[in-house]
VMD Tcl script that builds the backbone (N, CA, C; Angstrom):
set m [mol new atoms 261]
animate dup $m
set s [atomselect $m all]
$s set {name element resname resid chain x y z} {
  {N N UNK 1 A 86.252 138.481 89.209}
  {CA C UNK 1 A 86.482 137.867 87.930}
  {C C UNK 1 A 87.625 136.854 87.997}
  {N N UNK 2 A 88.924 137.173 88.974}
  {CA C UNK 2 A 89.668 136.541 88.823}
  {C C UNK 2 A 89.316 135.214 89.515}
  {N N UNK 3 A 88.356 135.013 90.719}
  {CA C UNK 3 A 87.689 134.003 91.158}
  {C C UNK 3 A 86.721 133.101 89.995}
  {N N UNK 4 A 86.230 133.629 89.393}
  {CA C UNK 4 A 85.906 133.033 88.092}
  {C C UNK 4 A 86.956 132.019 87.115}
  {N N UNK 5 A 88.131 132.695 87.072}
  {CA C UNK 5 A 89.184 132.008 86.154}
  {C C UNK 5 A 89.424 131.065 87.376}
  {N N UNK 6 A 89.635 131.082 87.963}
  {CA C UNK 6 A 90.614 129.808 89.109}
  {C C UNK 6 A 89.385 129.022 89.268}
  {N N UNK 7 A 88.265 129.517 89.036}
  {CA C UNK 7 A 87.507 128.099 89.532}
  {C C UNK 7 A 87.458 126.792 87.876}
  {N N UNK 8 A 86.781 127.870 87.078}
  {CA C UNK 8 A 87.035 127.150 85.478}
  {C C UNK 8 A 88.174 126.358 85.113}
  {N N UNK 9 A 89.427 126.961 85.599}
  {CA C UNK 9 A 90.980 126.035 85.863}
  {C C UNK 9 A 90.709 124.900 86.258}
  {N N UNK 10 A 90.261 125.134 87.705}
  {CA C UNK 10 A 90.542 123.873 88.770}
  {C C UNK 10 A 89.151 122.987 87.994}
  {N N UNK 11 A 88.444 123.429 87.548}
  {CA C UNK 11 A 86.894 122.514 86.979}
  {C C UNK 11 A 87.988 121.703 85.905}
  {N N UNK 12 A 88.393 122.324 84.802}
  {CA C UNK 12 A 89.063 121.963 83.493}
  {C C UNK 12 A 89.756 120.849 83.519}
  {N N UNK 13 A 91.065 121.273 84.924}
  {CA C UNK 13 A 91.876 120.648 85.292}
  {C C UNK 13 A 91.537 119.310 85.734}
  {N N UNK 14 A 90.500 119.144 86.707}
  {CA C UNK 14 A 90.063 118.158 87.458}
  {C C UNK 14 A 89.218 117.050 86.143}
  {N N UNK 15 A 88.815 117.611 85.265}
  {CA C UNK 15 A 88.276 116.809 83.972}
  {C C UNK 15 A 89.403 115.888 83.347}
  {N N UNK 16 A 90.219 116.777 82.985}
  {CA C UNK 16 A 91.713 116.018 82.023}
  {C C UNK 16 A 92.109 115.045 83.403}
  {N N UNK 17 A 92.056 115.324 84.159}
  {CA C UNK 17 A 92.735 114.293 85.464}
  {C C UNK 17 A 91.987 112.810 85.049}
  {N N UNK 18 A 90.745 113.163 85.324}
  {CA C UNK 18 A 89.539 112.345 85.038}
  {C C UNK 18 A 89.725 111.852 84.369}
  {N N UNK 19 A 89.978 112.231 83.411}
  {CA C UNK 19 A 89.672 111.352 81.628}
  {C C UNK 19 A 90.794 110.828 81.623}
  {N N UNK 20 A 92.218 111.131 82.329}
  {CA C UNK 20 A 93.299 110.621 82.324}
  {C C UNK 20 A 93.166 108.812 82.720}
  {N N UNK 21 A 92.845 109.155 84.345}
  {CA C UNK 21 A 92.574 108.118 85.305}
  {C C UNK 21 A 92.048 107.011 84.553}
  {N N UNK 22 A 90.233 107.566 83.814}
  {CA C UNK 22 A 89.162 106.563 83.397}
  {C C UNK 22 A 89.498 105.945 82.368}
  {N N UNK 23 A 90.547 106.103 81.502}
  {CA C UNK 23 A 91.204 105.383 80.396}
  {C C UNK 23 A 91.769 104.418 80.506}
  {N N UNK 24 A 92.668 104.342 81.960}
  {CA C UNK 24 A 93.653 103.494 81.958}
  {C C UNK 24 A 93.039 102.331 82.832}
  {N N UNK 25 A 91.678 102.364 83.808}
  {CA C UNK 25 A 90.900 101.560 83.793}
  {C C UNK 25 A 90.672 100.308 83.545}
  {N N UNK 26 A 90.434 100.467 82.612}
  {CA C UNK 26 A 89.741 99.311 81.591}
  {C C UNK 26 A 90.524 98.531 80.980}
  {N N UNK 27 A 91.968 99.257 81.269}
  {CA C UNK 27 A 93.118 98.627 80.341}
  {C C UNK 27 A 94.473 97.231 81.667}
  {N N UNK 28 A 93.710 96.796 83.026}
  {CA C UNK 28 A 94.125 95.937 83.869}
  {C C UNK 28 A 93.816 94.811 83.600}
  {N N UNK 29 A 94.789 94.002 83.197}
  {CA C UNK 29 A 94.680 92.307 83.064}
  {C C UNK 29 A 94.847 91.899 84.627}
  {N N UNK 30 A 93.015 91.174 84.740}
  {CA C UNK 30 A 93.386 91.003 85.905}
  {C C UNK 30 A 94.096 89.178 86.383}
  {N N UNK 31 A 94.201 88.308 85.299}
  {CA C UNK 31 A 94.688 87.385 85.483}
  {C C UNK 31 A 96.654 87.385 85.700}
  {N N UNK 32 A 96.984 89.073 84.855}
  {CA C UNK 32 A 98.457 89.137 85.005}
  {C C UNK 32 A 98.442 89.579 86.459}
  {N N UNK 33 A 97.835 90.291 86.960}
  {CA C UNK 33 A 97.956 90.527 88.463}
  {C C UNK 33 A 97.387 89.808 89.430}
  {N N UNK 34 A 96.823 88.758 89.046}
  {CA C UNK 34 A 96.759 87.770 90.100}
  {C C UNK 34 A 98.064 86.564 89.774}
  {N N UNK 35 A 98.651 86.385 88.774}
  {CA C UNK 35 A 99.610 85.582 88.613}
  {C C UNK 35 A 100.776 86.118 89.377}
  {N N UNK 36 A 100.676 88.089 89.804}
  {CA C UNK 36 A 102.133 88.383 90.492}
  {C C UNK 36 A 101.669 88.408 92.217}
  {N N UNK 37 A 100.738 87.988 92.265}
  {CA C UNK 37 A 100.394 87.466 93.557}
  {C C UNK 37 A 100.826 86.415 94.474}
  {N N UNK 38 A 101.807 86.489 95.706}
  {CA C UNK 38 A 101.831 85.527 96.378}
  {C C UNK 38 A 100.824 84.282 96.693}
  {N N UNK 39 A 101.053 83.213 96.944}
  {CA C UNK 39 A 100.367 82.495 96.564}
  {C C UNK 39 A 99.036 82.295 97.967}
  {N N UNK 40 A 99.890 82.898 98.921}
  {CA C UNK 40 A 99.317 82.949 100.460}
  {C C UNK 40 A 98.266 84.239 100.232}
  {N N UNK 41 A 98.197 84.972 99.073}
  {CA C UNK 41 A 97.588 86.271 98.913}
  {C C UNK 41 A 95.945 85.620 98.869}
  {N N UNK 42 A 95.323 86.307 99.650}
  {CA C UNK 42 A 93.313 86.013 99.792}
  {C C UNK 42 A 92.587 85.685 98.442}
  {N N UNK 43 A 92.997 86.735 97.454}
  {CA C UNK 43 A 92.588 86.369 96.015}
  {C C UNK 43 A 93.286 85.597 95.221}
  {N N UNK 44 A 94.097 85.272 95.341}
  {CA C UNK 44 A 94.760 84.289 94.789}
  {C C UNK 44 A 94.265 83.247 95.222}
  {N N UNK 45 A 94.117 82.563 96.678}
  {CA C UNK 45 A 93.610 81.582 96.997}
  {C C UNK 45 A 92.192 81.093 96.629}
  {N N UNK 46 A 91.522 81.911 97.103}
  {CA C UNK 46 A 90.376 82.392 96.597}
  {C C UNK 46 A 89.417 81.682 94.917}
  {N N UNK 47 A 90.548 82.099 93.800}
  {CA C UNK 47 A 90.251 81.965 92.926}
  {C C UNK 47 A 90.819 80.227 92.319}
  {N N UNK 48 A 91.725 80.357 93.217}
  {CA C UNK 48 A 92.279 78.925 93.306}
  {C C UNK 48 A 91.302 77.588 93.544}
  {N N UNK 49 A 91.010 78.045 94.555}
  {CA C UNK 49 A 89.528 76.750 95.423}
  {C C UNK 49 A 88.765 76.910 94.708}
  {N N UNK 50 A 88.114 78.209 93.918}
  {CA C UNK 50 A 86.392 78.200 92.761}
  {C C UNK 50 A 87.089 77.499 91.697}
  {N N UNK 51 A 88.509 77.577 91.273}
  {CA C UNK 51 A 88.580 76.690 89.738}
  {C C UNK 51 A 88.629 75.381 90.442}
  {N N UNK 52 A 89.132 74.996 91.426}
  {CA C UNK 52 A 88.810 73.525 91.646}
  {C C UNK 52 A 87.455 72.790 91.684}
  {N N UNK 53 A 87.128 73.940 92.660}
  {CA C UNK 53 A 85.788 73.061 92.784}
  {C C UNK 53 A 84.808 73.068 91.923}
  {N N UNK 54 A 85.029 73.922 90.843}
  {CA C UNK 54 A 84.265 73.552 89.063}
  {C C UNK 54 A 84.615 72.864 89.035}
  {N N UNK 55 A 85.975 72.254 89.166}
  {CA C UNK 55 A 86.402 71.151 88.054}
  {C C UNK 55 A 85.869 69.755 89.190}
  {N N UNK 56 A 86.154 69.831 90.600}
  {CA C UNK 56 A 85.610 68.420 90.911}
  {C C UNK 56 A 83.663 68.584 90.437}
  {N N UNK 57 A 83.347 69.872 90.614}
  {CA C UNK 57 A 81.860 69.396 90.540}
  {C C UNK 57 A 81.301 69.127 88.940}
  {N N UNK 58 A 82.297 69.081 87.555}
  {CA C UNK 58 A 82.077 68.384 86.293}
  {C C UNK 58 A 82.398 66.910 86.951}
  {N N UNK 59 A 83.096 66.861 87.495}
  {CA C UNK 59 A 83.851 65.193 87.208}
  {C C UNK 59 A 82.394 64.622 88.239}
  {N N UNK 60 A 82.112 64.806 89.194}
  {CA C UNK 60 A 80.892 64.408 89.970}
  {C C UNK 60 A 79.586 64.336 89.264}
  {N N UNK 61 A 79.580 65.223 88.399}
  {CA C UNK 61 A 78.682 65.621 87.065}
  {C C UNK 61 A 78.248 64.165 86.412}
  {N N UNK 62 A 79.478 64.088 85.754}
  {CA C UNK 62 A 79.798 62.866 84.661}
  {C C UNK 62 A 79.956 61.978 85.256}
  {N N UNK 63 A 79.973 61.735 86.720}
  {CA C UNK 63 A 80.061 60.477 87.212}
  {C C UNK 63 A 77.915 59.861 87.625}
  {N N UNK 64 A 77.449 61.132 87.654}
  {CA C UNK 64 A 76.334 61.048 87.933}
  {C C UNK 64 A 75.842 60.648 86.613}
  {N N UNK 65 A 76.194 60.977 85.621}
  {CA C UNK 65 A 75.646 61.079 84.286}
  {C C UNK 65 A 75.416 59.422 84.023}
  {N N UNK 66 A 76.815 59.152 84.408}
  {CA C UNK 66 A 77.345 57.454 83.910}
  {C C UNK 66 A 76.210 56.679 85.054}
  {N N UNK 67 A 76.221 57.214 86.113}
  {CA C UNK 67 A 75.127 55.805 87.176}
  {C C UNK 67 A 73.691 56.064 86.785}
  {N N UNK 68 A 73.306 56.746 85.700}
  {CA C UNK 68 A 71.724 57.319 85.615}
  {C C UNK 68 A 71.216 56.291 85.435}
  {N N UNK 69 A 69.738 55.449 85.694}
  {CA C UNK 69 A 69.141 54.395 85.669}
  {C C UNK 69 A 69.066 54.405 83.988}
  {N N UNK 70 A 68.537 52.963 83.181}
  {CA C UNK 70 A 68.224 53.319 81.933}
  {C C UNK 70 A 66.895 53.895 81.687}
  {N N UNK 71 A 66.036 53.836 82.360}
  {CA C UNK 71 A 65.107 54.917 81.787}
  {C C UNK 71 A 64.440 55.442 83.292}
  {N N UNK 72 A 64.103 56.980 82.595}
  {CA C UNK 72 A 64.487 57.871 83.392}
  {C C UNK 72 A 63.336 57.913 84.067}
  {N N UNK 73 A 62.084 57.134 84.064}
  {CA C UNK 73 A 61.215 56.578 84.653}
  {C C UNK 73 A 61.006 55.953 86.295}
  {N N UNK 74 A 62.346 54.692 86.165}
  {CA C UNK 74 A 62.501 54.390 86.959}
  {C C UNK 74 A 62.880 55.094 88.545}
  {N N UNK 75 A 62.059 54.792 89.764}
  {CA C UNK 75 A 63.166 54.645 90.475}
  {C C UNK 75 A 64.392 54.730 91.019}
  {N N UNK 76 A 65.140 55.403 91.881}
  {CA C UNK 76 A 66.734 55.107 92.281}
  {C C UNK 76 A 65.944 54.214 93.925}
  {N N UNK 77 A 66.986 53.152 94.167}
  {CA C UNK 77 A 66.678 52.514 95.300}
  {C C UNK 77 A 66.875 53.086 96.347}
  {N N UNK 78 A 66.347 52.619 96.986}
  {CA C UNK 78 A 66.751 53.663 98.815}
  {C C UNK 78 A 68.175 53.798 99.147}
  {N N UNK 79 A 68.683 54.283 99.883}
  {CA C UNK 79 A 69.921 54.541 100.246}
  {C C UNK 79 A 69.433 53.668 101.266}
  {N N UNK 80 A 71.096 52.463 101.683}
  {CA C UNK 80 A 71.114 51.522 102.745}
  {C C UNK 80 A 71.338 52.682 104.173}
  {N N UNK 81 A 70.140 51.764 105.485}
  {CA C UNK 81 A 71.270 52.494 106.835}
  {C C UNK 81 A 72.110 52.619 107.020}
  {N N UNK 82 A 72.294 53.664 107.869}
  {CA C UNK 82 A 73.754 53.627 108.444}
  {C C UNK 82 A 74.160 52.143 109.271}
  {N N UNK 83 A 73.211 51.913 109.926}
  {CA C UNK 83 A 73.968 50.352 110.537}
  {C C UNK 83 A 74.118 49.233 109.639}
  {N N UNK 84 A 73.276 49.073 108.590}
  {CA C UNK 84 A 73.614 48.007 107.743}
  {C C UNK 84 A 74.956 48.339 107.122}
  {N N UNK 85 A 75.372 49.491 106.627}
  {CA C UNK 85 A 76.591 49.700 106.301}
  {C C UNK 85 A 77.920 49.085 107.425}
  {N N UNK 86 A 77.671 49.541 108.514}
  {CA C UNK 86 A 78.703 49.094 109.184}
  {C C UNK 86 A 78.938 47.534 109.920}
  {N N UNK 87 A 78.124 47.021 109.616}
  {CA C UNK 87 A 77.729 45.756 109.827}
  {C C UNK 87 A 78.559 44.573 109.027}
}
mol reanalyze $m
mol bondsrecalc $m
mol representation Tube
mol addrep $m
């Protein structure tokens, strides 16, 4: 019987632990802990290069937007050779 009580304990116990842990979870800002990140830190860098390269691939965006032929019908002309370029 007394093997009975110590196991129901350690079950009980191990729940409140649980529910302790799974609360506090959900409650990590993860932009405040990447801001206390060295800057040499993998995720930090990381997240560094994906906001850039959103932002160059809008501006490439809108630059594409601006050369669009006027109607969307048309044509784009061939791309020149490489040797006529260097020529």
């Amino acid at each position: 019987m007394k093997k009975a009580y110590v196991i129901v304990a350690t079950v009980a116990g191990g729940a409140l632990v649980a529910k302790a842990l799974a609360s506090r979870v959900g409650k990590t800002d993860f932009s405040e802990r990447l801001a206390a990140m060295p800057d040499t830190s993998p995720p930090k860098w990381i997240f560094t290069n994906v906001t850039e390269i959103r932002a160059n691939t809008e501006r490439i965006l809108a630059l594409l937007e601006e050369q669009k032929p006027a109607s969307a019908g048309e044509p784009l002309p061939p791309p020149e050779p490489e040797a006529a370029r260097e020529a």
